[in-house]
C-alpha positions in Angstrom: 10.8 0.5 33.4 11.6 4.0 31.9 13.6 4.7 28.6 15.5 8.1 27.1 13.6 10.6 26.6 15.0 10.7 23.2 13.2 7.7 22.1 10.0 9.6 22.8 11.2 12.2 20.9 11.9 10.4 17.8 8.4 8.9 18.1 7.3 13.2 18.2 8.9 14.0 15.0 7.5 11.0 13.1 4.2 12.0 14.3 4.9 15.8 12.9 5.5 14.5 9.9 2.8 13.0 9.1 0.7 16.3 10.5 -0.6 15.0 13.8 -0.6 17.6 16.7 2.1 17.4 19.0 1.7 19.6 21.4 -1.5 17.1 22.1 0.7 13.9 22.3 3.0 16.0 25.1 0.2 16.0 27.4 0.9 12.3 27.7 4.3 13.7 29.7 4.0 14.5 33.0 5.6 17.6 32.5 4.5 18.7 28.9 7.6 20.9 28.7 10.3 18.6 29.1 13.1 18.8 27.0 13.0 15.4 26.0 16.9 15.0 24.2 18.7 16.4 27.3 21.3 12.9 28.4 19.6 12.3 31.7 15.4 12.5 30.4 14.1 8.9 31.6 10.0 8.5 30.3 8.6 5.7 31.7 7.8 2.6 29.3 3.9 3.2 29.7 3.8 6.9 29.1 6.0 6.1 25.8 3.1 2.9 24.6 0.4 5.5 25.6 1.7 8.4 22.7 2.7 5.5 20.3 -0.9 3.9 20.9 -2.9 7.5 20.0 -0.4 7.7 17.0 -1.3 3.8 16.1 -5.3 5.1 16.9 -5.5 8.3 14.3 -2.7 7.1 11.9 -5.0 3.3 11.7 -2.4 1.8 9.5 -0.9 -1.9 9.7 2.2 -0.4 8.1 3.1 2.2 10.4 5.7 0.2 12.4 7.4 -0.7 9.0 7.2 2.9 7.8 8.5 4.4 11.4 11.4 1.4 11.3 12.5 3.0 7.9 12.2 6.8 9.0 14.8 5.9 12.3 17.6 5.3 9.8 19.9 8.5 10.9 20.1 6.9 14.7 20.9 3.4 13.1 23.9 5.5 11.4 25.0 6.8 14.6 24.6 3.5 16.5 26.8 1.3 13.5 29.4 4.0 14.2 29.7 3.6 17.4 29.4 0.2 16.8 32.1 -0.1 14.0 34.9 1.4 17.0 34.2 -1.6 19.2 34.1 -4.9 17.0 35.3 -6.5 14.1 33.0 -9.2 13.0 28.9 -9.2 11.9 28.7 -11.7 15.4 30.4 -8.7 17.7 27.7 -6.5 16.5 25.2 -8.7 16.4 25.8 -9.2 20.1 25.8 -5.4 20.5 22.5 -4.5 19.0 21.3 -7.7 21.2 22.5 -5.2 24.4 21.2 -2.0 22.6 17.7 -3.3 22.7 17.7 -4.7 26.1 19.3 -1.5 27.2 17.2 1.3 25.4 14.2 -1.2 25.0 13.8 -3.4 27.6 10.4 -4.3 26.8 12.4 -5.9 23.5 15.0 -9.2 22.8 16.7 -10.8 20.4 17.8 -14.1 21.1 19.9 -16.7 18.8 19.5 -20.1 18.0 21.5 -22.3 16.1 20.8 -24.9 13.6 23.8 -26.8 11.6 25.3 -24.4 9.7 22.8 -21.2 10.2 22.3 -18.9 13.0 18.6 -17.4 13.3 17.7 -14.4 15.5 14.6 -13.9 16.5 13.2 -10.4 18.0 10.4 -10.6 20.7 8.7 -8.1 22.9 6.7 -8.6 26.6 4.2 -6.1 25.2 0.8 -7.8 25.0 -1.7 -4.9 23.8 -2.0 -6.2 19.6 -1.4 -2.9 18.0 1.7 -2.1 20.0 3.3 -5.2 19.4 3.0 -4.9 16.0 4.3 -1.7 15.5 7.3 -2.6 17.9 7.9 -5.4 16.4 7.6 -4.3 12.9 9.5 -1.1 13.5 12.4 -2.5 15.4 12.8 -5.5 12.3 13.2 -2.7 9.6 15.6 -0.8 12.0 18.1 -3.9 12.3 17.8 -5.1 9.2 18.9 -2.1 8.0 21.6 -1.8 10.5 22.6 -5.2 8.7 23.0 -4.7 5.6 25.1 -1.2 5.8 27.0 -3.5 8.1 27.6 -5.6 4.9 25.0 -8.5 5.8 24.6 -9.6 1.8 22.9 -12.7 2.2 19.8 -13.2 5.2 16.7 -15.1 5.5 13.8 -12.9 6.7 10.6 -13.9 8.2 7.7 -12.0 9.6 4.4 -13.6 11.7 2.1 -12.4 8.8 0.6 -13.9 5.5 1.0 -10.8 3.4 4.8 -9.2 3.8 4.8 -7.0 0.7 4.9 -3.5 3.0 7.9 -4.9 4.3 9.1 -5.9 0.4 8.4 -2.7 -0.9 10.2 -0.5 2.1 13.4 -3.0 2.3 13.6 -4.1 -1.3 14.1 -7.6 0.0 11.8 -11.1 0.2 10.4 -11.6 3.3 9.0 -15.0 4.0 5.5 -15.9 6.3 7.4 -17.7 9.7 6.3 -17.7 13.4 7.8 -15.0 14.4 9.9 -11.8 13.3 13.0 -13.4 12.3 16.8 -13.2 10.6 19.1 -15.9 9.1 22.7 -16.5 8.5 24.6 -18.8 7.3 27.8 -19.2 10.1 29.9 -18.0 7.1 28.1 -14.9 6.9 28.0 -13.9 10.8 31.6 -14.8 10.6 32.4 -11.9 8.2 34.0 -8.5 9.1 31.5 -5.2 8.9 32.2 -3.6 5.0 35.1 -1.6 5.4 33.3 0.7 2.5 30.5 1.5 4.3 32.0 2.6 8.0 33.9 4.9 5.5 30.9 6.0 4.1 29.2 6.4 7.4 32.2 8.0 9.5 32.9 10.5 6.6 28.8 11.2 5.6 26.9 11.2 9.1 28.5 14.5 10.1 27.4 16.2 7.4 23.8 15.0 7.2 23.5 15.9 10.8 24.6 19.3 9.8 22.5 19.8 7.1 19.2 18.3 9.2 20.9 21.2 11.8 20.5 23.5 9.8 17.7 23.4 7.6 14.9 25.8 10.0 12.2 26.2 7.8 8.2 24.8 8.5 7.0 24.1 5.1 6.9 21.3 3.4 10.0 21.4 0.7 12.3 21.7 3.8 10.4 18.8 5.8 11.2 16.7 2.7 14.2 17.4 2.7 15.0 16.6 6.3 13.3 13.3 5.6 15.4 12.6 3.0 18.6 13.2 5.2 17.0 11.6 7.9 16.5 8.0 6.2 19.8 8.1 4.3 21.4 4.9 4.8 24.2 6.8 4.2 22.2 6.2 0.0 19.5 8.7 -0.3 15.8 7.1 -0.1 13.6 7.3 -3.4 10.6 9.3 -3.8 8.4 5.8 -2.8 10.5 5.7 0.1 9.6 9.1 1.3 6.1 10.1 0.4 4.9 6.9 2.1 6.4 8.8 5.4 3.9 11.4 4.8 1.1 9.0 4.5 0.7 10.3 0.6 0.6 8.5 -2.6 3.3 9.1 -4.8 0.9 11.9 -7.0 -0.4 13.8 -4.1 3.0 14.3 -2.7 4.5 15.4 -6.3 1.6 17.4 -6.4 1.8 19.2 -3.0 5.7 19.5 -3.8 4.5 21.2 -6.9 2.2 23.7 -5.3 5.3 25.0 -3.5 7.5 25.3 -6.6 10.0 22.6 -6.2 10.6 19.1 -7.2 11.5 15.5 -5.1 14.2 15.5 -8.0 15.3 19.2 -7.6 15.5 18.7 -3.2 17.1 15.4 -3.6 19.8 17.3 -6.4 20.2 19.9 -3.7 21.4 17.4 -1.0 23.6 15.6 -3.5 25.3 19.0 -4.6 25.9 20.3 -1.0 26.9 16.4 0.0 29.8 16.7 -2.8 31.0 19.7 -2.3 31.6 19.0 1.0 32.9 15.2 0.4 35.5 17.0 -2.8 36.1 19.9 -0.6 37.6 18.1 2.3 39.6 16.0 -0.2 38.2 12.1 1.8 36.8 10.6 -0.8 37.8 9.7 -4.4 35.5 10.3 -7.0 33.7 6.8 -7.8 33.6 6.6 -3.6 31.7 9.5 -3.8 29.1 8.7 -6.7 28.7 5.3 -5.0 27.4 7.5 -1.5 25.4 9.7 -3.5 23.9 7.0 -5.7 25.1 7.0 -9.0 25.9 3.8 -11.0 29.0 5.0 -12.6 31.5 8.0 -11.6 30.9 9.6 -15.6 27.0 9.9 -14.3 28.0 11.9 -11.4 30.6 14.0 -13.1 27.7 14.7 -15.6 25.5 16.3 -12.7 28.5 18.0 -11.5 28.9 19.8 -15.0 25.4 20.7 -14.6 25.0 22.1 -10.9 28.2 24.5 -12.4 25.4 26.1 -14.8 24.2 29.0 -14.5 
């Protein structure tokens, strides 16, 4: 079994981030020189579990499939886009990111069951090695879930195979409840809904624009990694300063700190994406103004009018 070379990619960059040596994971490739995003790059599946295991082995973390599940949240943009052109109801993509998996993850399934009025999905892998599974597991639940809820899922059950679950409360700002296995429920009602119209606009006007931005943004140190974090897990919402510094394996201090050392602030690089996101969004005339504080996460338009006043100062 192989899968795109992308996905191996993806699993590269999270590894930068948190300061591992890449150039020592490529040796896993058999040709360390690869360009790895090029359409046609197949990796096989064992070469792709042998990189993710060394990252499991030096990063020794239970949470690193939760943390790795919330840093893929750019692709899930791209992948509810695509979705969002071919369906119309939460069932239709359901079904979709069922054929997603088994396409660009064959070693991973999600299968339905169906009891009275609820639906539960339940994702499972053929990967038997304990620390992989996890981290697949773990990983993949974060990605769909949130996948779900920009899709407009309000209302699910969640369930992971463990007795402690607050990692997963923490990064999706949700309960999760101790079950068998890694786990989502609906109610029929729900699955029968259509994806939020408000989001796909969000998504279709935004995800352009933060892949520009993550483009563009060169530089090596570590201001401009947080910042392509923060465009990176954007869901289209920016992530808090929790959200991110756990992607650098820091506590919330040290990572203030190290921001510090450089001059700049979380607040000051998350301001900076929120101007050049709204000048773009006013400039292009797609968005009405409360539209646009809701996508840059203020709770009322007069908030974000206020910052606007004050990016305008000299």
């Amino acid at each position: 079994m192989s899968i795109q070379g992308k996905q191996v990619q993806l699993l590269l960059d999270f590894a930068a981030y948190r300061f591992m040596a890449v150039d020592i994971l490529r040796r896993h490739l058999p040709d360390s020189g690869v360009d790895l995003c090029a359409e046609e790059c197949r990796i096989s599946t064992s070469i792709y579990q042998r990189i993710l295991q060394e990252i499991i082995r030096e990063q020794a973390s239970e949470d690193l499939g939760v943390q790795y599940g919330m840093y893929l949240n750019l692709q899930a943009l791209g992948l509810i886009h695509r979705i969002s052109l071919e369906v119309n109801s939460i069932e239709q993509a359901i079904s979709i990111l069922s054929e997603y998996l088994r396409v660009y993850f064959p070693f991973l399934k999600l299968d339905a069951r169906r009891s009275g009025s609820e639906i539960q999905f339940e994702l499972s892998t053929e990967v038997e090695e304990e620390e992989l599974r996890r981290f697949i597991l773990d990983s993949t639940f974060c990605f769909l879930y949130r996948e779900l809820k920009t899709m407009g899922v309000e209302e699910m059950r969640l369930q992971v195979p463990y007795s402690e679950s607050l990692a997963f409360e923490q990064a999706l700002e949700e309960t999760v409840e101790m079950g068998n296995y890694h786990t989502f429920s609906f109610e029929q009602t729900i699955v029968d809904q259509a994806i939020n119209p408000r989001s796909l606009q969000l998504i279709d006007v935004l995800l352009p624009q933060y892949l520009l931005l993550l483009d563009q943004e060169k530089e090596e140190n570590f201001p401009a990694m947080v910042k392509r974090m923060l465009l990176q897990m954007s869901n289209p919402m920016l992530p808090t300063l929790s959200q991110v510094s756990v992607q650098f394996a820091m506590s919330d201090r040290n990572f203030q700190r190290k921001l510090r050392s450089h001059g700049r602030s979380f607040r000051s690089i998350t301001n900076e994406v929120k101007q050049q996101l709204a000048f773009y969004l006013q400039k292009g005339g797609k968005m009405k103004v409360k539209d646009i504080a809701y996508a840059l996460g203020y709770s009322e338009p007069s908030a974000y009018l206020h910052a606007v006043k004050n990016w305008k100062k000299p």
